[in-house]
C-alpha positions in Angstrom: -53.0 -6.0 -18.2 -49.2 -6.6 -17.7 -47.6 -9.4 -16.2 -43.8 -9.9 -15.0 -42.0 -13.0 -15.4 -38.3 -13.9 -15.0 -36.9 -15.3 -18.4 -34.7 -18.1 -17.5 -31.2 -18.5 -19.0 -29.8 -21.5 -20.9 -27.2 -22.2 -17.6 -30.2 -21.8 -14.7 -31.4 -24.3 -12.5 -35.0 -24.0 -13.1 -35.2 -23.3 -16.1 -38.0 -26.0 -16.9 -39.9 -24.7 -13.7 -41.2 -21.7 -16.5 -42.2 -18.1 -15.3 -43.9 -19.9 -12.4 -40.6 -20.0 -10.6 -39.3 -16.2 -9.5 -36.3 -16.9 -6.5 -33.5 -17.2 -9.4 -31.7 -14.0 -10.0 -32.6 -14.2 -14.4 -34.1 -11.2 -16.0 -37.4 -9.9 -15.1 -39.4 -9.5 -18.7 -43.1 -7.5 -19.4 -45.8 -9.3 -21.1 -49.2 -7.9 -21.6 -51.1 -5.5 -23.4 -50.8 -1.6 -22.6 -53.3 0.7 -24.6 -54.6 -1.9 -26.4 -50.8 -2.7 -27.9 -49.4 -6.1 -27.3 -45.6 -5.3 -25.1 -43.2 -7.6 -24.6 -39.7 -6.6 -23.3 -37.8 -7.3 -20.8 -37.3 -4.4 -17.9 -33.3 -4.3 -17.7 -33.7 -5.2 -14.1 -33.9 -8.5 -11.5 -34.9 -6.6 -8.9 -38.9 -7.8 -8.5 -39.8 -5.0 -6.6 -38.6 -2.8 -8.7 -40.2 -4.2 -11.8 -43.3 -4.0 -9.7 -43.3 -0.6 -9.2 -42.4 0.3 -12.8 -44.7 -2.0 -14.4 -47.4 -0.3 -12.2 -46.6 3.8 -13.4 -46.9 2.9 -16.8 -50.5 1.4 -16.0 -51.1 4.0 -14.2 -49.8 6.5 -16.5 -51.3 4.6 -19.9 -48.2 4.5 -21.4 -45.1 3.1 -21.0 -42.0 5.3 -20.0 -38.9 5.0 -22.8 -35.8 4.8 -21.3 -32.3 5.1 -23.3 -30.3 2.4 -24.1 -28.2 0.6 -22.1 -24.9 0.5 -22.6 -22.9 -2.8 -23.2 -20.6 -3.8 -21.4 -17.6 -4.0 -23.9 -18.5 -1.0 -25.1 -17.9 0.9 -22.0 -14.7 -1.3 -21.4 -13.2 0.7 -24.9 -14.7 3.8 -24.1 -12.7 3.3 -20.6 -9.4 2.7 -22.6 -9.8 5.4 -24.8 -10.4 7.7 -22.3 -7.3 6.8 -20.5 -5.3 6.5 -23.4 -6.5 10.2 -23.7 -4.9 10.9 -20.5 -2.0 9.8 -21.4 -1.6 6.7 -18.8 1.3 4.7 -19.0 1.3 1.6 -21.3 1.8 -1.3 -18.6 -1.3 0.5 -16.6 -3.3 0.4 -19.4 -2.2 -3.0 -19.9 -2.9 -4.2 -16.6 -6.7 -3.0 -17.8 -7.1 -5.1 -20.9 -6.5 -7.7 -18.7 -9.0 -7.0 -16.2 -11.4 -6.2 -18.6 -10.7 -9.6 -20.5 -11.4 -11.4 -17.6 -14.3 -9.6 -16.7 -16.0 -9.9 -20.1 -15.5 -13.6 -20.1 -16.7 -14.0 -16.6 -20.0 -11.7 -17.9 -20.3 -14.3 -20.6 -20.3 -17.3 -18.4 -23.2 -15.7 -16.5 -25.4 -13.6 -19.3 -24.9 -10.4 -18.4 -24.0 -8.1 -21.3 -25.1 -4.8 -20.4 -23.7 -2.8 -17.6 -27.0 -2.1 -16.0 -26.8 -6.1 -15.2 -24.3 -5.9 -12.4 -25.2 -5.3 -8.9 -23.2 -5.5 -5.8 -23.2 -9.6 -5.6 -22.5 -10.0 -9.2 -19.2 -7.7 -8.6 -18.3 -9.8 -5.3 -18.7 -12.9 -7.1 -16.7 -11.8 -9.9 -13.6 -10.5 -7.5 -14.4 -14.4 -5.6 -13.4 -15.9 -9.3 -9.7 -14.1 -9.2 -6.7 -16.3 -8.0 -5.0 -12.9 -7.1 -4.1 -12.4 -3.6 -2.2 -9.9 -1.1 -1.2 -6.6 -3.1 -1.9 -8.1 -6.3 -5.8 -8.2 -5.2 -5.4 -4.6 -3.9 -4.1 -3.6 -7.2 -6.9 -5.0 -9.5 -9.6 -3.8 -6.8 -8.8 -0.4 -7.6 -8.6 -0.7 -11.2 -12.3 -2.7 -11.0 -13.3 0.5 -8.6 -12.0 3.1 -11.0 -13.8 1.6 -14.0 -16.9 1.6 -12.2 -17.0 5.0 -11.1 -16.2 5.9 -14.9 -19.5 4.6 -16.1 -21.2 5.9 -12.6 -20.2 9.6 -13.5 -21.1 8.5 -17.5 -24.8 8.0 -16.4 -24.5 4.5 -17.9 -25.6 3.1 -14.3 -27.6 4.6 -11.2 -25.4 3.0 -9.0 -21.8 2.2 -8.5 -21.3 -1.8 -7.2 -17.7 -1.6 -7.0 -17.8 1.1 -4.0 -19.5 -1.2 -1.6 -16.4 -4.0 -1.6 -13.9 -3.8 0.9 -10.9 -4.3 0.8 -8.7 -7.3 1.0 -6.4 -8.0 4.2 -2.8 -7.2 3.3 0.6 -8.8 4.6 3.1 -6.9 3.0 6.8 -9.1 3.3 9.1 -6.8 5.1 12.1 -5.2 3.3 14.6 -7.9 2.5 18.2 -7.1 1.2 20.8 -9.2 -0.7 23.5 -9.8 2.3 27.3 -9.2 1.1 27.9 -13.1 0.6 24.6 -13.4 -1.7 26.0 -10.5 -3.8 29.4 -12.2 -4.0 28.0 -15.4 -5.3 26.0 -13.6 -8.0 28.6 -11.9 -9.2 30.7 -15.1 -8.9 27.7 -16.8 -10.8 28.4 -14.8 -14.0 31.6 -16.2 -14.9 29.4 -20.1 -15.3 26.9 -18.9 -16.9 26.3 -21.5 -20.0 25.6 -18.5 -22.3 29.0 -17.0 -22.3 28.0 -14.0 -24.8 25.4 -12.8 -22.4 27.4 -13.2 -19.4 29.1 -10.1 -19.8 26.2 -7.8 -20.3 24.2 -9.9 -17.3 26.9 -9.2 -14.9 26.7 -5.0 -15.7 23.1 -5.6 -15.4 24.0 -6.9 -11.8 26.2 -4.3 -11.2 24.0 -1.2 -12.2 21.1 -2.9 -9.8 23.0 -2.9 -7.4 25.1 0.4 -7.1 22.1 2.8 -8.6 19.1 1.5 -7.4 16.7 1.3 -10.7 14.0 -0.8 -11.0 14.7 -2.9 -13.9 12.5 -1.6 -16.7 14.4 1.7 -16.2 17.6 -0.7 -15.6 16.9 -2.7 -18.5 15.8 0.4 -21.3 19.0 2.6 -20.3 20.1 4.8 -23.1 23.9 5.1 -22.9 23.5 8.8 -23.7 22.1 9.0 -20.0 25.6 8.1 -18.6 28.1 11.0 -18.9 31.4 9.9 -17.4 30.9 8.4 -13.8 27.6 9.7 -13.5 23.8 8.7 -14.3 21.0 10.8 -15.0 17.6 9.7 -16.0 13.9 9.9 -15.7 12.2 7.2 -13.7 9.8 5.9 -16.1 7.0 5.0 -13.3 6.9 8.6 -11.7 9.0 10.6 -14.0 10.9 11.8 -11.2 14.5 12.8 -12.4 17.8 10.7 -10.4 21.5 11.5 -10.4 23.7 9.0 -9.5 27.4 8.5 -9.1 28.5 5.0 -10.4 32.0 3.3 -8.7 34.6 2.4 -11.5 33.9 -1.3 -11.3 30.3 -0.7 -12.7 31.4 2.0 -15.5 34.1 -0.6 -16.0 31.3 -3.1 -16.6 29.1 -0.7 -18.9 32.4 0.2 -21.5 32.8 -4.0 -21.7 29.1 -4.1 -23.4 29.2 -3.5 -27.1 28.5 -0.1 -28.5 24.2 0.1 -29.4 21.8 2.6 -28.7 21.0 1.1 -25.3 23.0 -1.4 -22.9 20.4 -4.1 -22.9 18.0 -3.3 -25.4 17.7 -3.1 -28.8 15.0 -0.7 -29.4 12.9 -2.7 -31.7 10.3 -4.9 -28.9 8.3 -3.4 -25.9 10.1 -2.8 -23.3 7.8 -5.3 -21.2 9.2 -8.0 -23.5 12.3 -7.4 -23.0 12.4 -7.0 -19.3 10.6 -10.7 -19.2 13.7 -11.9 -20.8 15.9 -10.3 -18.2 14.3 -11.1 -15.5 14.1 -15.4 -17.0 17.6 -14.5 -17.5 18.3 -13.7 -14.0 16.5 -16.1 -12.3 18.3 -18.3 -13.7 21.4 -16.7 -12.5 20.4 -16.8 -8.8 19.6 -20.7 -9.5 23.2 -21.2 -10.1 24.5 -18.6 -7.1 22.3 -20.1 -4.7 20.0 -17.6 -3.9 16.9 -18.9 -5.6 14.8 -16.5 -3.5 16.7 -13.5 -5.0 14.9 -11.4 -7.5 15.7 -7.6 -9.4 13.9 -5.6 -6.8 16.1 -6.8 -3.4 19.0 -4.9 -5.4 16.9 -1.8 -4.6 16.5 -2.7 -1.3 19.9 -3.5 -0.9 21.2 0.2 -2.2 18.9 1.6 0.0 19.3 0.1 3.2 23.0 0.5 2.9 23.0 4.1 2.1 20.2 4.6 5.4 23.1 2.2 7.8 25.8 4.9 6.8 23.8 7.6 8.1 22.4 9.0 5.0 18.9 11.2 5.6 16.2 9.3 4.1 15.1 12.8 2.2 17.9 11.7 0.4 17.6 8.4 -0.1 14.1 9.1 -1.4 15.6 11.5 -4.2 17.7 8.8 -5.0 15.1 6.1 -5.4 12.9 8.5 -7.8 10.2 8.5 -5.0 7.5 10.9 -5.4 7.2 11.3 -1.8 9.3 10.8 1.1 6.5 8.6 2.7 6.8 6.2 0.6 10.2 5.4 1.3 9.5 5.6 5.1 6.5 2.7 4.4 9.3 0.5 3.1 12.5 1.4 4.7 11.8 3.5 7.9 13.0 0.0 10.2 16.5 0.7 8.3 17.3 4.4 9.3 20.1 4.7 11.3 19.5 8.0 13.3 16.1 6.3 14.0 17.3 3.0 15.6 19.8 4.8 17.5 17.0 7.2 18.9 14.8 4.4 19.9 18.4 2.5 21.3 19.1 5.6 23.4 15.4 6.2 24.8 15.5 2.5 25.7 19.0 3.1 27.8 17.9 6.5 29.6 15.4 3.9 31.7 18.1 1.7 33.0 19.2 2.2 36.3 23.1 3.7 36.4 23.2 2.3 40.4 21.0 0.2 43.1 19.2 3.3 44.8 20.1 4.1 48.0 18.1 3.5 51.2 17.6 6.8 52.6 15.6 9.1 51.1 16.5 10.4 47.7 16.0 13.9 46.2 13.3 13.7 44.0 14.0 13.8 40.3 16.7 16.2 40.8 19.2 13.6 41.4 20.6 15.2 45.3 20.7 13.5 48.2 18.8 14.4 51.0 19.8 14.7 54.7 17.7 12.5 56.8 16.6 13.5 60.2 16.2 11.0 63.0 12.9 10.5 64.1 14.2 10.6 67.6 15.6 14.0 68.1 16.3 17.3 70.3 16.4 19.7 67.3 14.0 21.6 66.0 11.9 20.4 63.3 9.9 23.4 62.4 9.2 27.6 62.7 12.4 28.0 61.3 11.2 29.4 58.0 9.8 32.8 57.2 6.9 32.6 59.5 6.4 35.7 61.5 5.1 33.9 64.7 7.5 34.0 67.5 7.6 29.6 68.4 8.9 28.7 71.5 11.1 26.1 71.9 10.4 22.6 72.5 11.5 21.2 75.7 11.5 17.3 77.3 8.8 16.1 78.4 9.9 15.8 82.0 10.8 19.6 82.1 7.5 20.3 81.5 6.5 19.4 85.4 9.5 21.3 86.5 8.2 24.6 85.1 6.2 27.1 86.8 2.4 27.7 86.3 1.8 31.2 85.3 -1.4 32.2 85.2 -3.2 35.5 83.1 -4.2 37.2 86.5 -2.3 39.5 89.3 -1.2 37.6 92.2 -3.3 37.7 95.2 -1.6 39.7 98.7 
């Protein structure tokens, strides 16, 4: 005979209560003899019911069904890796999933579960309750957590996949916020007190190129200068690979030439590129302490190029080429409040509702705009059988001439 019994872990409640307790959510173990050989193992499962059921086919079967074995769960976080590696993912996404998957081993830790098959749908919710991420960021790691799920789903590692059932978090994305002329000024101004009078030069180009091309500023940052060819600037996004051509004014080429000659503008070559756009971005942050715009960061440079180019009446197909966007809806997400032929659209459909004059008292024309005679409502003409009518009308007469007229009547006079 078989008997289930949860096996308490060292971090549960009641664990001294023994198997006697079963309301905790611990694994569900086998103990008994089957076929005359003594079984003890535990079931991979904490559903009861389940474990019920199971326990009860291989009673009824006489023998005990083998199942293969699960997978753990750091091994199907490097299988994952691998297998994106092999797709050839960029390095700061597969970063962002070491990180995930660090913080998801230790939370598994924490709690004893070390096998995949362990985590259900409240074990995934309490794992996403444990991030301090919010907004977009929790977006972002939700759909990494959801894509490494559905890897081991389609792997056969799990019957079920946990991640599916979570929604999504509630979103307030900041609306699109430029650098105003006067906060560009004082940045620029900013450069010539910066303490570290060697990197001044090279910050204030950095600056510059933000501001008159667009980039973001890994692509900013990791500029070859083979990619500039006179006054213009060609290069491959890194994010979408999108190619951009640019124009640069003289005051930023003027900027470039002052940086001495390397490979690249801001980088050496030698560290990741995500190291060295940490030290940019300290390095700039600092800058906008001392220009005071403390708020400012690399990105509102973008929004600053685009938003001007939209007010000057450039199409936003354009703009969209320029930004490296892989489709034109994504730049109407962030910068559709800024196009110019838009606003004056909604501006003019807002006007053609106004009233040119105070509307006359008679009445008017209809919608076609022309003034219609009125006729008294007292009057001797006549209001009707003029048209096309085939019926001979008489015409009206007063009411007093009426009595005046003679009778006529249908039959021949009498003699």
């Amino acid at each position: 005979m078989l008997t289930i019994y949860r096996r308490h872990r060292k971090n549960c409640k009641q664990r001294h209560d023994g198997r006697s307790y079963r309301r905790c959510l611990c694994p569900i173990w086998v103990d008994g003899l089957l076929n005359g050989l003594e079984l003890r193992k535990s079931l991979k499962t904490r559903d009861w019911q389940a474990a019920h059921e199971l326990v009860r086919q291989w009673e009824a079967d006489g023998k005990r069904e083998e199942r293969p074995a699960p997978i753990a769960l750091k091994e199907a976080c490097e299988k994952f890796i691998s297998d994106a590696e092999a797709r050839g993912l960029r390095e700061p996404t597969v970063y962002k999933y070491r990180l995930l998957f660090r913080q998801l081993q230790d939370f598994a830790s924490a709690y004893g579960l070390a096998f995949m098959v362990d985590f259900d749908v409240d074990w995934v919710r309490r794992f996403r309750a444990s991030w301090p991420n919010k907004n977009i960021a929790a977006r972002k790691k939700l759909e990494a957590l959801r894509a490494f799920f559905r890897f081991v789903h389609d792997s056969g590692w799990i019957a079920a996949n946990p991640a599916s059932r979570l929604k999504p978090p509630k979103i307030t994305e900041p609306p699109t916020a430029p650098l105003t002329k006067e906060q560009v000024d004082s940045i620029l101004n900013a450069c010539n007190l910066y303490p570290d009078k060697a990197n001044a030069v090279r910050l204030r180009a950095l600056v510059l190129l933000l501001q008159y091309s667009g980039l973001r500023i890994r692509d900013a940052v990791t500029l070859p200068r083979n990619r500039v060819q006179g006054d213009k600037l060609f290069l491959f996004t890194a994010k979408t690979g999108t190619a951009v051509y640019c124009p640069l004014p003289p005051v930023v080429m003027t900027a470039l030439n002052a940086i001495p000659g390397s490979t690249y503008y801001f980088w050496t070559g030698l560290s990741k590129p995500k190291s060295a756009v940490g030290d940019w971005q300290r390095s700039l942050k600092r800058l906008f302490v001392l220009a005071g715009v403390p708020d400012a960061h690399a990105h509102r440079f973008r929004d600053t190029f685009s938003v001007e180019l939209l007010l000057a009446g450039v199409p936003i197909e354009r703009v969209s080429i320029l930004l490296g966007h892989q489709s034109v809806r994504i730049t109407e997400k962030h910068y559709s409040p800024w196009v110019r032929a838009r606003q004056e659209q909604l501006e003019a459909d807002v006007r053609r509702t106004w009233p040119e004059h105070e509307p006359p008292r008679e009445v008017h024309g209809g919608y076609t705009g022309d003034e219609t005679r009125v006729t008294p409502f007292i009057s001797r003409r006549k209001n009707g059988g003029g048209g096309g009518s085939r019926t001979p009308v008489r015409k009206a007469q007063r009411p007093e001439d009426y009595m005046l007229s003679p009778v006529r009547f249908g039959f021949a006079r009498c003699a």
